[in-house]
N, C-alpha and C positions, 0 to 999 in steps of 0.2 A: 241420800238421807241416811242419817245413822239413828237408830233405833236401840235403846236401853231397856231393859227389864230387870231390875232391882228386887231383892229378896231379904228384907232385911229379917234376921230371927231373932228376935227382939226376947232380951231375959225375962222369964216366967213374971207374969201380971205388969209389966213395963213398955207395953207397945203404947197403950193412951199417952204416957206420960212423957214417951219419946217425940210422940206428934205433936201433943201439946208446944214442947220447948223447940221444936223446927218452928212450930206457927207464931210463939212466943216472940223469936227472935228475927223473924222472916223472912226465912231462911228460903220458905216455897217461893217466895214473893220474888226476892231476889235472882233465884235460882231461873223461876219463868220469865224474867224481865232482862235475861242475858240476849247479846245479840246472836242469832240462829237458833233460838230455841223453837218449838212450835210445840211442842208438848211436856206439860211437867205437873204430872197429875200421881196423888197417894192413893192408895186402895185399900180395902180389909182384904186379908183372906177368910173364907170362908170355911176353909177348910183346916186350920191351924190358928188360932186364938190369939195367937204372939207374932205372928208375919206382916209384917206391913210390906207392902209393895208398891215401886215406882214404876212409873211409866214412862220415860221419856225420849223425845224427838226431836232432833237436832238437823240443820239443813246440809251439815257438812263435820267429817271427824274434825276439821279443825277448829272448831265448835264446841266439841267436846275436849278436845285438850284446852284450849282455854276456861273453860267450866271447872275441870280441875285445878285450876292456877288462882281464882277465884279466895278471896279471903273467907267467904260464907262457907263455900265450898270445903273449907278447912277444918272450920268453926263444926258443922256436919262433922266432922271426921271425929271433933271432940269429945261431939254426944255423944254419939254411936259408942263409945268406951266405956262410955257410961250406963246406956240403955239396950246395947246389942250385943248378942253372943258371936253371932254370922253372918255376913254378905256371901249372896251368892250375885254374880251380873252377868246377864246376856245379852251378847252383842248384836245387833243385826246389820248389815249394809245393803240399803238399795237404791239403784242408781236410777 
């Protein structure tokens, strides 16, 4: 299983409106509906105002490289230019 943790730093007062146009476009929807996903969940942080963070779970990295190949997945990359100063990703693998 490959495991993501996603850190998005989202420019000052712009995290709502980032989620907004993920869920606008559906972007989550698409994103969880992929084949070997098992988790693709958003969070606040509680401790930074502007951080949205992901969660996701995959049955296999090559799951994840296909996820990146993804048109939505792109479209994501759009916004983020739009609404995000910073990604940070952590990777996990367990077998």
């Amino acid at each position: 299983m490959e495991a993501l943790v996603v850190t998005y730093h989202c420019k000052s007062g712009k995290r709502e409106e980032f989620v907004n146009a993920i869920r606008a476009e559906g972007i989550d929807r698409k994103c969880a509906a992929e084949k070997g996903n098992l988790r693709y969940e958003y969070a606040y942080s509680l401790e930074h105002e502007d951080d949205l963070i992901l969660l996701e779970n995959w049955e296999t990295a090559e799951n994840v490289t296909s996820h990146g190949q993804q048109a939505h997945y792109k479209r994501l990359g759009e916004l983020k230019a739009i609404y995000v100063n910073d990604t940070v990703l952590d990777r996990y693998h367990k077998d």
